[in-house]
Backbone bond lengths (Angstrom), bond angles and torsions (degrees), N, CA, C in turn:
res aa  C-N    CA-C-N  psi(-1)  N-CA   C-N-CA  omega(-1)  CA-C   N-CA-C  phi
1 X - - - 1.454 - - 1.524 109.59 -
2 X 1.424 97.48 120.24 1.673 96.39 -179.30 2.272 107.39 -92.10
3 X 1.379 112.29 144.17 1.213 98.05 174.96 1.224 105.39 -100.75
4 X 1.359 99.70 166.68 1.711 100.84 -171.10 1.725 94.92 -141.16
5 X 1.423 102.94 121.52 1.839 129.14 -160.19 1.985 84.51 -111.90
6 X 0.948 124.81 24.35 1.413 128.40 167.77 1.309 108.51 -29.49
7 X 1.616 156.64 94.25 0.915 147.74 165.71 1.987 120.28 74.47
8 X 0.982 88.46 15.91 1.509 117.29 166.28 1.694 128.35 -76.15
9 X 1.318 117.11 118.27 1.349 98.95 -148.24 2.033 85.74 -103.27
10 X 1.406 117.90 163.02 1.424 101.67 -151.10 1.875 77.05 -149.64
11 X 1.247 106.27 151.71 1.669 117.60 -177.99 1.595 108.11 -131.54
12 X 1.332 132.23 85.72 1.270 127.19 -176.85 1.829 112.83 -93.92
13 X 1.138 110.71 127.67 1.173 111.58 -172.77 1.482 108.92 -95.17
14 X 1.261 140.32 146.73 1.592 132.59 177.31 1.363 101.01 69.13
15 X 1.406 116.88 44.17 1.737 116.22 -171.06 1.982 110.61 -84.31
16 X 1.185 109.89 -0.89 1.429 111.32 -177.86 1.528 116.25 -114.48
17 X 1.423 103.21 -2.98 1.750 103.47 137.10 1.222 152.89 -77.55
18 X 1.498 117.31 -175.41 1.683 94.70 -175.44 1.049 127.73 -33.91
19 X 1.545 90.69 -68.36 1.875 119.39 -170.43 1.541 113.58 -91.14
20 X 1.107 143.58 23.28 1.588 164.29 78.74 0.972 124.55 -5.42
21 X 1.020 114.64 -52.01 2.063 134.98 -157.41 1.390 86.69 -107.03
22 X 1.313 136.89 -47.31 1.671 133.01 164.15 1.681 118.86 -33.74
23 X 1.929 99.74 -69.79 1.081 93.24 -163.32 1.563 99.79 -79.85
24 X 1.140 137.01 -2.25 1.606 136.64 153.00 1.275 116.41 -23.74
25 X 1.651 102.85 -74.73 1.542 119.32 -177.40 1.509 118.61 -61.47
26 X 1.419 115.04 -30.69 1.005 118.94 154.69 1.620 149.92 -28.12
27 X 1.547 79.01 -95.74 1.810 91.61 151.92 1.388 120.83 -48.04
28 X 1.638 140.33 -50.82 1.101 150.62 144.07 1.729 108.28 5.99
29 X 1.738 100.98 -98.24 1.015 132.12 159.88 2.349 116.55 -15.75
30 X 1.523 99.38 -54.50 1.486 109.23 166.33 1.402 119.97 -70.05
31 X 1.188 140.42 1.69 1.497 152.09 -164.38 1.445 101.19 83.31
32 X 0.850 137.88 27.06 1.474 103.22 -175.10 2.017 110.04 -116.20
33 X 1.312 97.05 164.97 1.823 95.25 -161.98 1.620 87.39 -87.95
34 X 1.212 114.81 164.95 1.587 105.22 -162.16 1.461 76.80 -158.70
35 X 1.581 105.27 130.52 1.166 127.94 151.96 1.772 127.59 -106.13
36 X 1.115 107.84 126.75 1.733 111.13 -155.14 1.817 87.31 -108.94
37 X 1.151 121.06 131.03 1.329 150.79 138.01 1.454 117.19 -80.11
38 X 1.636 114.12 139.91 1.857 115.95 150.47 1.987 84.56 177.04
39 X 1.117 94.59 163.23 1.814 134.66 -169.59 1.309 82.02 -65.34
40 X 1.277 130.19 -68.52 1.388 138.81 -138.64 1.713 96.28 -95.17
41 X 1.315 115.64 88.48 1.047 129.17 144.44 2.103 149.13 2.59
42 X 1.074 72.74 -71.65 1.639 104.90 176.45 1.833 103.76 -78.45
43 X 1.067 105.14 -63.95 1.482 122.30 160.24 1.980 114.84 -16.66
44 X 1.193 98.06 -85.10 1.371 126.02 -169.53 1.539 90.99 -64.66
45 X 1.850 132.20 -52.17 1.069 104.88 174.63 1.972 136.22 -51.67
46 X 1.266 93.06 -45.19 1.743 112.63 164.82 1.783 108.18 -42.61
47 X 1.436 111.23 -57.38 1.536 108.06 166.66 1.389 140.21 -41.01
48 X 1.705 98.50 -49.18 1.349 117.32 166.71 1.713 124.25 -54.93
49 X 1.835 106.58 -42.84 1.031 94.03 -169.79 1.894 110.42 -98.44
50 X 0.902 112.44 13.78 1.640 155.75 170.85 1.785 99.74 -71.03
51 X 0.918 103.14 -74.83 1.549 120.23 169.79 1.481 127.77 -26.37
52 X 1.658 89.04 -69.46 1.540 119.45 -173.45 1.717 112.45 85.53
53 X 1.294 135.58 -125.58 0.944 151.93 152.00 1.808 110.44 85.17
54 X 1.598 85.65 15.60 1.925 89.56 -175.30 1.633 115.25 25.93
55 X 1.663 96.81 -119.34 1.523 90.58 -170.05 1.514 127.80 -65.56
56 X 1.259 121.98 -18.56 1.289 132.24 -173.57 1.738 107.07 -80.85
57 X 1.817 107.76 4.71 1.703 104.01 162.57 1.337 106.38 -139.21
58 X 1.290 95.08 138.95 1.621 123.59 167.56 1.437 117.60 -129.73
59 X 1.484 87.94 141.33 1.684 111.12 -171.71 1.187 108.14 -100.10
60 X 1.704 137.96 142.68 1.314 147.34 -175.49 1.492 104.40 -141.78
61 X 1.610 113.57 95.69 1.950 106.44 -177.97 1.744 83.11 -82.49
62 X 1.776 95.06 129.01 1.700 99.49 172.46 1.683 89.76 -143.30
63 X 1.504 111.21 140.05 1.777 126.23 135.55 1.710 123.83 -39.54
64 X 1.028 127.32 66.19 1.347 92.98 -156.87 1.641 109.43 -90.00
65 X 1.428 111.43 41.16 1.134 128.15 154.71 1.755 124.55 -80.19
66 X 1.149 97.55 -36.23 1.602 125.19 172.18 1.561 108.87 -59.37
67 X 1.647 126.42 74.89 1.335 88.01 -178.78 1.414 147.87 -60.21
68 X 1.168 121.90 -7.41 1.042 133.79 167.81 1.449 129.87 -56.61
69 X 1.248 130.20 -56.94 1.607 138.13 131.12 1.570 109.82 -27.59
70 X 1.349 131.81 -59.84 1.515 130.56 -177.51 1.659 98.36 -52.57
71 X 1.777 117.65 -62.94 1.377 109.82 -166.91 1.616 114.40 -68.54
72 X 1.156 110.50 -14.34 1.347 110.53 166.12 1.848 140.36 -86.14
73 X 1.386 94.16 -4.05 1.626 112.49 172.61 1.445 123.55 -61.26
74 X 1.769 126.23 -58.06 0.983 136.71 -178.67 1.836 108.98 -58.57
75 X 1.141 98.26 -37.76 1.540 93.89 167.50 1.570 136.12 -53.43
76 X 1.623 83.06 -49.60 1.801 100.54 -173.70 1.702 90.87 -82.69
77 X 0.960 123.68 3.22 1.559 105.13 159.80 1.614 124.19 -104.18
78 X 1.005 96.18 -12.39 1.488 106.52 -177.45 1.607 100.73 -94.45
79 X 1.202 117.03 -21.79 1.504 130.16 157.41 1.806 108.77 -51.83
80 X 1.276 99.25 -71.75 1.296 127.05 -174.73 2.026 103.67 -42.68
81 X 1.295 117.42 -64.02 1.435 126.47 -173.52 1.466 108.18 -124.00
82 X 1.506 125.07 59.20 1.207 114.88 -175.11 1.259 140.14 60.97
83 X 1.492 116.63 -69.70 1.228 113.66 157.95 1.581 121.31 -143.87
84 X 1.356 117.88 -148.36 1.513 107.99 -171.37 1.414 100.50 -132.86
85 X 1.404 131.73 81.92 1.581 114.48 -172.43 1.712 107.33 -100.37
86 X 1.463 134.15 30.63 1.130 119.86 149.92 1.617 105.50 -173.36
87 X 1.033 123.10 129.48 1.517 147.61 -166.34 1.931 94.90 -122.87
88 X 2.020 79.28 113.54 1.836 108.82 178.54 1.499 102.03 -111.46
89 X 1.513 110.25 90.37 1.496 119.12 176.55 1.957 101.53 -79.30
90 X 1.688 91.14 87.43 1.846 81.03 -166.89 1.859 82.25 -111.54
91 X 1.494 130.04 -35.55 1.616 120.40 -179.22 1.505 121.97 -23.75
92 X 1.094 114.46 135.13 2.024 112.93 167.05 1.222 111.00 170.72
93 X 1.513 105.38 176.31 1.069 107.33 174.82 1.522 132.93 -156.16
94 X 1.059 141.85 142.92 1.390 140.86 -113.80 1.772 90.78 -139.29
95 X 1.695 120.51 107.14 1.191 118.06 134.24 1.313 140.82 -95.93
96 X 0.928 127.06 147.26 1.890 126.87 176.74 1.415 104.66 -145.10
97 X 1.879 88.13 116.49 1.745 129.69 -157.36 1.725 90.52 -142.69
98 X 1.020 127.19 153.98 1.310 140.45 157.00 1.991 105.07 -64.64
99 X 1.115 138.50 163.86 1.406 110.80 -160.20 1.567 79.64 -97.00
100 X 1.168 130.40 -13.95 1.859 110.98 -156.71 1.789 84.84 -77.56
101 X 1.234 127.23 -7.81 1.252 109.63 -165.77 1.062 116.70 -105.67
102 X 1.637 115.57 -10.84 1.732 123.12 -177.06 1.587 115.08 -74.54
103 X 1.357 116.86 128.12 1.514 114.81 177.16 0.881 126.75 -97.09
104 X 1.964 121.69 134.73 1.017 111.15 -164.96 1.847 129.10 -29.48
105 X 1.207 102.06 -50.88 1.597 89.86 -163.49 2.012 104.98 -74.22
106 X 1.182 102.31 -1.00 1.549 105.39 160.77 1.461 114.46 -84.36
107 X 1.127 134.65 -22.59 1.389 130.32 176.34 1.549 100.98 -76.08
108 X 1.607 121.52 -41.93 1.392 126.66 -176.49 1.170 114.60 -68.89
109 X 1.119 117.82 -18.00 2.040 109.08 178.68 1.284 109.57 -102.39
110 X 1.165 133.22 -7.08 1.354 150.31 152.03 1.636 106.35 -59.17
111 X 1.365 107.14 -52.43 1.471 95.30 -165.09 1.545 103.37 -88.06
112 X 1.679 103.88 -30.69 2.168 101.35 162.73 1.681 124.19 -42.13
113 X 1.436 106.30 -41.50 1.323 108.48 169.62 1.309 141.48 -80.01
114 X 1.496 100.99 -56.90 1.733 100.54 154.87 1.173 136.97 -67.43
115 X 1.273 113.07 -20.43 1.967 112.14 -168.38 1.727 98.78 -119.93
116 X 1.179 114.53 -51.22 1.610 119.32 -171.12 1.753 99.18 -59.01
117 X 1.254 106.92 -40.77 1.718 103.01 -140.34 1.677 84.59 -73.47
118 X 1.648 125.03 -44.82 0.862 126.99 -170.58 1.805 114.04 -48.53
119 X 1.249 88.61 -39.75 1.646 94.96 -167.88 1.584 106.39 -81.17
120 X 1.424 122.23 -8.64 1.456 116.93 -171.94 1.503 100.07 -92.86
121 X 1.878 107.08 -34.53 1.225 106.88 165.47 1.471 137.05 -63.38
122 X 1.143 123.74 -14.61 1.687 152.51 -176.64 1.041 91.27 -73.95
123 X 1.327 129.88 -75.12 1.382 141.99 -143.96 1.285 105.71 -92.53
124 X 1.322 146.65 11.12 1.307 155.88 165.29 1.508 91.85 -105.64
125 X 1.016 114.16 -56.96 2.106 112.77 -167.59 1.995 101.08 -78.04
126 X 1.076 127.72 -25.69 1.195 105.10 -173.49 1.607 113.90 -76.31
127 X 1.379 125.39 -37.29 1.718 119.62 159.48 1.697 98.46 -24.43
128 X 1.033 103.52 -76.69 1.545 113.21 -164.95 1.056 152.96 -32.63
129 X 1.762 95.50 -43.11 0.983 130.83 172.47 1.772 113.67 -70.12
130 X 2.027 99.10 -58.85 1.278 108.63 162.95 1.265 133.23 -32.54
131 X 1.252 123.20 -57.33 1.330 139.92 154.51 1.309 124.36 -29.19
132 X 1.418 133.87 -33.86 0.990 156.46 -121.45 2.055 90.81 -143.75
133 X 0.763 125.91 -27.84 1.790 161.10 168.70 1.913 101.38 74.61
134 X 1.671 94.18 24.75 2.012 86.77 152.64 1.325 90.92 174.77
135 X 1.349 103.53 174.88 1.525 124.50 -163.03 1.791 130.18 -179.84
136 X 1.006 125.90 92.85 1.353 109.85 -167.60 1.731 105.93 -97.59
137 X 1.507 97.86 154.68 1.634 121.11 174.46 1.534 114.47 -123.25
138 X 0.847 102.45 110.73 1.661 127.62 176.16 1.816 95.21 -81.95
139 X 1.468 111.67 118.07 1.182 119.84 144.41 1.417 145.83 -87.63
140 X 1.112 147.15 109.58 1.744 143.64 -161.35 1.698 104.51 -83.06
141 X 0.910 126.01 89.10 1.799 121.67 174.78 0.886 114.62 -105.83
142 X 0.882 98.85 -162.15 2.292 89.94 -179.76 1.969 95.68 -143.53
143 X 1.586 115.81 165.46 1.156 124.72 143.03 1.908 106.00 -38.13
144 X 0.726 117.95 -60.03 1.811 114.97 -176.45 1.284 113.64 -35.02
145 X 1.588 106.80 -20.95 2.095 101.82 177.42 1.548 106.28 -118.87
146 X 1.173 112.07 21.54 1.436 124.78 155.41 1.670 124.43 -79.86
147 X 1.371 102.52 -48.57 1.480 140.43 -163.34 1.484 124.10 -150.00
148 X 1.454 90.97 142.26 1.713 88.96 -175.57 1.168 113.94 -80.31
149 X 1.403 117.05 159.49 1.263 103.89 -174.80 2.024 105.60 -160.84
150 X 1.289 101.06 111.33 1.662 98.68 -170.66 1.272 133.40 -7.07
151 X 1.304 128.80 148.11 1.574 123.23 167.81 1.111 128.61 51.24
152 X 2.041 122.38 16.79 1.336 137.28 -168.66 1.643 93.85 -133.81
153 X 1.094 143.26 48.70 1.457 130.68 136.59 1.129 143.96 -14.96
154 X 1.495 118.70 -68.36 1.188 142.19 175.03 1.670 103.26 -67.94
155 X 1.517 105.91 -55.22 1.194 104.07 -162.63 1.804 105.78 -69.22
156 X 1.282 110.90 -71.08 1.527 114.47 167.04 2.014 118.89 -22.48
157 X 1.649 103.83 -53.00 1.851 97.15 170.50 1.594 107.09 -57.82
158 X 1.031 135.58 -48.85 1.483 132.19 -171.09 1.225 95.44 -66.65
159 X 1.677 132.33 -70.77 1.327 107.53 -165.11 1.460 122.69 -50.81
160 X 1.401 120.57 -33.58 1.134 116.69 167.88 1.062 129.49 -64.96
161 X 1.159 138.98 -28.28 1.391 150.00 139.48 1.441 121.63 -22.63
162 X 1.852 106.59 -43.00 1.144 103.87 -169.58 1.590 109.24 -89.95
163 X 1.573 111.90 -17.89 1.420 108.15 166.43 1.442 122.63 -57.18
164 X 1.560 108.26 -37.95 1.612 113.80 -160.79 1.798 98.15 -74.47
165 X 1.950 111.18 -38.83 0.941 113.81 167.80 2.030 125.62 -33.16
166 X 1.689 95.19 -47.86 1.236 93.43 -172.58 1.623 123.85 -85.62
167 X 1.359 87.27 2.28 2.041 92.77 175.92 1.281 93.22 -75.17
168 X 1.139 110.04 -52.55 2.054 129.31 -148.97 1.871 87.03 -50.32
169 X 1.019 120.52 -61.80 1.536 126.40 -162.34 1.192 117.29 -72.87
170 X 1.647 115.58 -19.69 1.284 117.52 169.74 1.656 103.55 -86.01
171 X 0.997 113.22 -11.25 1.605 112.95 -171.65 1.511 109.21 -90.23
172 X 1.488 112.89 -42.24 1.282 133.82 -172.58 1.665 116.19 -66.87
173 X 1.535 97.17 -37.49 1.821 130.82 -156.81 1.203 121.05 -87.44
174 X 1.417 106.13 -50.11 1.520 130.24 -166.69 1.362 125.11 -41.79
175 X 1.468 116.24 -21.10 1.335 101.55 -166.68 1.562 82.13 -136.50
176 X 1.321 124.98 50.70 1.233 140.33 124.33 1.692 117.80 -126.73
177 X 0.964 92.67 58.33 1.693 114.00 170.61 1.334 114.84 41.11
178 X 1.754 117.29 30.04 1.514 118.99 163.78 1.678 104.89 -105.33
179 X 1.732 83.91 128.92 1.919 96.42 164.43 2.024 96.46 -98.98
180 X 1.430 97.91 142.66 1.224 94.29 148.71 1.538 105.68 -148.15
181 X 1.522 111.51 133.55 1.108 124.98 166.46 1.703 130.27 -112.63
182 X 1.261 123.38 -165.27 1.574 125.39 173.23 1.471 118.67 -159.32
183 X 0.914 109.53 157.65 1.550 120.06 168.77 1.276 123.49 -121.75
184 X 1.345 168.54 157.72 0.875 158.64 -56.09 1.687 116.82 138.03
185 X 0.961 135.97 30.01 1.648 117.32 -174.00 1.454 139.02 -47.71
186 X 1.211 100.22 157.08 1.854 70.75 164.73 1.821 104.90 -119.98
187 X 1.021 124.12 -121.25 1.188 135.53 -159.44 1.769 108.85 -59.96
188 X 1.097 130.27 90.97 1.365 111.34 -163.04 1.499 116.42 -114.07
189 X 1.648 134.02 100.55 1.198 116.68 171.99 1.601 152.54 -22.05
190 X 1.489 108.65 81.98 1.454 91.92 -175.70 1.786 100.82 -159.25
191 X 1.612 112.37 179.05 1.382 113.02 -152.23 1.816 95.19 -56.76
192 X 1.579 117.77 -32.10 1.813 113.58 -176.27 1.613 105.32 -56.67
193 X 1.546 122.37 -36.97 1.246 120.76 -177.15 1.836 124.08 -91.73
194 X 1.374 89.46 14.46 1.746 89.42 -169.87 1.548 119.92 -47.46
195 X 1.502 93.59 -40.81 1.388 83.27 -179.52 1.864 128.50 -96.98
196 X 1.196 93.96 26.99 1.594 96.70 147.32 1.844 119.10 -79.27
197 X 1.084 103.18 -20.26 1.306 103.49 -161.57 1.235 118.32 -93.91
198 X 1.606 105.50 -13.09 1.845 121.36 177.25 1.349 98.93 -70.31
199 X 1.421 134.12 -26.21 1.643 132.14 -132.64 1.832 88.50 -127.57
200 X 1.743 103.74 123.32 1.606 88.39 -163.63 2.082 82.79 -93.70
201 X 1.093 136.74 -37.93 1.373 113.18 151.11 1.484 124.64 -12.25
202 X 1.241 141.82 -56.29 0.985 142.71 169.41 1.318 110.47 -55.90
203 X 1.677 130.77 -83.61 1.142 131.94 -179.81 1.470 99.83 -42.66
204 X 1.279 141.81 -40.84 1.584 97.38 -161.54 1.482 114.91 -85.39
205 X 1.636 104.29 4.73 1.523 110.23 -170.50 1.484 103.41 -86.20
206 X 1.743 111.48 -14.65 1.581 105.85 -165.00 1.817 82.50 -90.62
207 X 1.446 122.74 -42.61 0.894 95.77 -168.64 2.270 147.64 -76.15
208 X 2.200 58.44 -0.42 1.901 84.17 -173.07 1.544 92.91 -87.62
209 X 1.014 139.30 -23.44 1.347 120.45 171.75 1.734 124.30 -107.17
210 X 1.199 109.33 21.45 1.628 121.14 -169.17 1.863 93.13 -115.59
211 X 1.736 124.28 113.34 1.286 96.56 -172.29 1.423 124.66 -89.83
212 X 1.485 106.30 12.41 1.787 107.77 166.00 1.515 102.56 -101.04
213 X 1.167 124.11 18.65 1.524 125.53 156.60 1.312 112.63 55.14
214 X 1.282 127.45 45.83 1.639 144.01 142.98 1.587 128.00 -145.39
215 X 0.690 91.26 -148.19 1.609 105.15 -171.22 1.632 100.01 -124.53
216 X 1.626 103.20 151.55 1.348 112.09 155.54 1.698 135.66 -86.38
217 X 1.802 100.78 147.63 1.371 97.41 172.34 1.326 123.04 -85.35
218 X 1.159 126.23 179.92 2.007 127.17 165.05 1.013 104.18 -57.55
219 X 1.005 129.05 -43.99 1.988 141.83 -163.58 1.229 110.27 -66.40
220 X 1.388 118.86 -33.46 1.777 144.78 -172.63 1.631 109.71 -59.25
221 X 2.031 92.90 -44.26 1.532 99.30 -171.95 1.728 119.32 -72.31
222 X 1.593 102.88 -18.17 1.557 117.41 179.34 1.566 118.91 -29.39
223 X 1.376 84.52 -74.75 1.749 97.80 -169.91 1.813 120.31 -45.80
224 X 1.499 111.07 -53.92 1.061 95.75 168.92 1.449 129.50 -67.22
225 X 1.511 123.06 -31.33 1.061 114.06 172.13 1.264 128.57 -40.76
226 X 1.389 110.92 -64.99 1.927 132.28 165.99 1.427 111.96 -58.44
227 X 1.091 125.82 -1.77 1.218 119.77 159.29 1.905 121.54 -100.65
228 X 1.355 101.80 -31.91 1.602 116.66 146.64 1.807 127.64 -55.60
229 X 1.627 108.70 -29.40 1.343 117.75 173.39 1.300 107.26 -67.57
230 X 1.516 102.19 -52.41 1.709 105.97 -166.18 1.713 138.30 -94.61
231 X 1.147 105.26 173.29 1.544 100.25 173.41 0.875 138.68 -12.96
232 X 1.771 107.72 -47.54 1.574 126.34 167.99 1.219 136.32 -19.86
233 X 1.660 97.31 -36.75 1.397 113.24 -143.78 1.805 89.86 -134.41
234 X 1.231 137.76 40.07 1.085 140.06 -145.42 1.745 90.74 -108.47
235 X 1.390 117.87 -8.46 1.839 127.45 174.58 1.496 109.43 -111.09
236 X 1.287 121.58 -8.77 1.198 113.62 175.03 1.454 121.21 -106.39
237 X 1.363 119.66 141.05 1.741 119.79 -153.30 1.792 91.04 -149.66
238 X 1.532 118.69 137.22 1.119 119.25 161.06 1.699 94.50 62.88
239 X 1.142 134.21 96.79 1.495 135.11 169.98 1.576 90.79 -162.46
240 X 1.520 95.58 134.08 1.600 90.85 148.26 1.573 101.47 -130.17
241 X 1.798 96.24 139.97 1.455 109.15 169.86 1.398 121.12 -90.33
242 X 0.960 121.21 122.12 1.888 120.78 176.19 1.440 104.58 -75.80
243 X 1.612 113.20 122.07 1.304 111.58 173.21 1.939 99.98 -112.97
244 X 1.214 107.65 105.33 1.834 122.77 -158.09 1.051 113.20 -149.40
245 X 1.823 136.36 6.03 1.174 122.87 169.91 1.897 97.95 75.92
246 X 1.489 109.79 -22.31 1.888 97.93 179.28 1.361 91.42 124.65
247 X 1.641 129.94 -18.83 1.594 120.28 -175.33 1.820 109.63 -21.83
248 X 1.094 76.82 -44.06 2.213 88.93 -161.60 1.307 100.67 -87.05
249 X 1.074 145.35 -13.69 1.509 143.33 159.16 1.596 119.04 -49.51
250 X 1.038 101.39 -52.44 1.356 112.18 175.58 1.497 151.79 -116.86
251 X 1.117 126.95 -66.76 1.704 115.84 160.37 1.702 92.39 -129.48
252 X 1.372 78.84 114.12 2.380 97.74 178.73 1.524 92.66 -89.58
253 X 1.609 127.70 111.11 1.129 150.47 -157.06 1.978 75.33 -110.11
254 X 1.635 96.29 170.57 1.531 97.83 173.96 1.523 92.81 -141.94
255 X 1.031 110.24 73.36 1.961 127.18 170.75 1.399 113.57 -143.33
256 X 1.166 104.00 46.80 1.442 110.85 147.24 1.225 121.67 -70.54
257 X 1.549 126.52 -36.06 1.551 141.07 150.06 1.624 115.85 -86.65
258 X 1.505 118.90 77.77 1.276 113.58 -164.42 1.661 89.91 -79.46
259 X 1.654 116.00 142.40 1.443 138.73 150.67 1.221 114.47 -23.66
260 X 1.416 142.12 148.19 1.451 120.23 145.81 1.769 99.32 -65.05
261 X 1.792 93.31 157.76 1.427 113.61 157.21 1.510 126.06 -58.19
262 X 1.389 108.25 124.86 1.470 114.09 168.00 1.471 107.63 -47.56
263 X 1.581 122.93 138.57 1.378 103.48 164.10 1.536 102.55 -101.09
């Protein structure tokens, strides 16, 4: 099933990363006008013109730590292309610290980005959407708010956060024509994860507990997303899909940060 974002106006947050810049081209690619968000400036411009898609893309450099800039985004896009019919809370960011070692204001910008930003962004786009009489929200979570998983505190409470986030709004929403759903990844190749991939400890732990025995690409996360954007999915509310190769299916090991070996 192909989706079709035909004149669909689309809000990607963290759009000048891997899996940002993925579901960019993506949606793009499906008709739809796509507005790309990220901090990094320079970045997101290179993406855009990377992209192509002339008028059907617009760029927004936002903090979306700042709530003020966050509550003000969904607007200036719905400004920008009429309106706003789907908000991709995919931006964040991922430390791994042992927890006795994370400091407070490191646990807090972790949870400003992944869990807050999402929710400042929600709650600015759902008026809008409502108004508008539907709207879908794509959530980005990870396997990490499924399952615990070593040396991810900060990161693991937000993702989980952001799951419970996405029931609450489908529960709250629904019968003012908001879906919100999520997905879940697990291990996904890209410049935030490089250094899993230097450390063959690591790789053989993703691959000893992943049961198609690799890792995921950016490209991997597409399908469900755009299939969560669209029509497709016009009965499903509050779901999160795990995109993990099966990690979470079966025995959720917590060596993603494997120990060194005793000698």
């Amino acid at each position: 099933m192909t989706t079709d974002l035909t004149g669909k106006s689309v809000l990607v947050t963290g759009a000048a990363g891997a899996i940002g810049g993925e579901i960019c081209r993506s949606a793009l690619a499906a008709g739809a006008k796509v507005a790309m968000t990220d901090i990094d400036a320079d970045a997101l411009e290179r993406r855009a013109t990377e992209l192509g898609g002339e008028d059907r893309v617009a760029t927004f450099t936002a903090d979306l730590t700042d709530d003020e800039q966050a509550t003000a985004l969904p607007a200036r896009v719905a400004q920008r292309f009429g309106a706003l019919d789907v908000l991709v809370n995919n931006a964040g960011a991922r430390g791994v610290k042992p927890l006795l070692d994370i400091e407070p204001d490191e646990w807090r910008r972790t949870l400003d980005i992944d869990l807050t930003a999402p929710f400042v962004l929600s709650k600015a786009a759902i008026p809008l959407m409502a108004e508008q009489g539907r709207g879908k929200i794509v959530n980005v979570a990870s396997m990490a708010g499924l399952a615990a998983f070593r040396d991810r505190a900060a990161y693991s409470a937000a993702k989980a956060g952001v799951i419970m986030l996405t029931k609450v709004i489908a529960v709250e929403y629904g019968e003012q024509g908001i879906w919100c759903n999520a997905v879940a990844p697990g291990v996904v190749e890209t410049p935030m994860t490089a250094g899993y991939f230097a450390d063959d400890d690591s790789t053989a732990s993703i691959r000893a507990n992943t049961p198609m025995r690799r890792w995921c690409q950016p490209d991997e996360i597409v399908g469900p997303v755009l299939y969560l954007a669209g029509s497709g999915s016009d009965f499903v509310n509050g779901i999160v899909i795990p995109i993990d190769g099966g990690w979470t299916a079966g025995y959720v090991g917590a060596e993603l940060s494997p120990r060194p070996k005793q000698k």
